[in-house]
N, C-alpha and C positions, 0 to 999 in steps of 0.2 A: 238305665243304660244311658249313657252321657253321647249326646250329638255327634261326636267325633265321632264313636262308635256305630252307631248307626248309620254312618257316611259308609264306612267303611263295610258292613255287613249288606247295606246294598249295592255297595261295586263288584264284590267281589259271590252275591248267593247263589247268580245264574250258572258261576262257575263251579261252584260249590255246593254239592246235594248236603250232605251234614251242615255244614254252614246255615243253610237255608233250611232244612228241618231242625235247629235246632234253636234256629232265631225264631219260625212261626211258632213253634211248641212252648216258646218263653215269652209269646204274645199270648199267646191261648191261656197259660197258666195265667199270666198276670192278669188278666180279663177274669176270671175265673175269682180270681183274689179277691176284686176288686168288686165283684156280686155279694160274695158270700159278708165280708166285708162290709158291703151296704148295709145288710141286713140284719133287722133286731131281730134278739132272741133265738139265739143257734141254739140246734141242741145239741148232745153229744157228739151223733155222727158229723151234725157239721162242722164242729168245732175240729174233731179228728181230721177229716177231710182239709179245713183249712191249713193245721199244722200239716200235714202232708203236702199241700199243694208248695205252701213256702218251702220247707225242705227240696222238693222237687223242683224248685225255681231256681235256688240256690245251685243246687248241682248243676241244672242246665248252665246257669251263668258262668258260672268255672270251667267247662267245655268250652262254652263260648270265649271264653278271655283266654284257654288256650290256644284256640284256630287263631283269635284276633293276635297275639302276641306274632307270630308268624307272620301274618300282612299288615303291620305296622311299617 
């Protein structure tokens, strides 16, 4: 998520309950990534988990860049 953005998602998240559940959940997820990710030798399940987790990142982000398109 690019600075600008993030400028912007925290001016506006106290106002905004989805806004602000949907920015910490796209933190949470990419922390999560970012474990699994570190670590050698996934097995199945985590490998499954991680293509989920991206998928689930991805959607969030697209929610999110539609709220953000609106308070641009």
């Amino acid at each position: 998520m690019e600075a600008q953005d993030i400028a912007i998602v925290e001016k506006h998240r106290k106002d905004n309950y989805q806004l602000d559940r949907l920015f910490k959940e796209h933190q949470e997820i990419g922390a999560r990534i970012e474990k699994l990710e570190a670590s050698k030798g996934l097995g199945a399940n985590e490998e499954a988990e991680l293509h989920d987790l991206k998928k689930k990142k991805l959607e969030g982000r697209d929610q999110l860049e539609e709220i953000l398109v609106g308070l641009r």
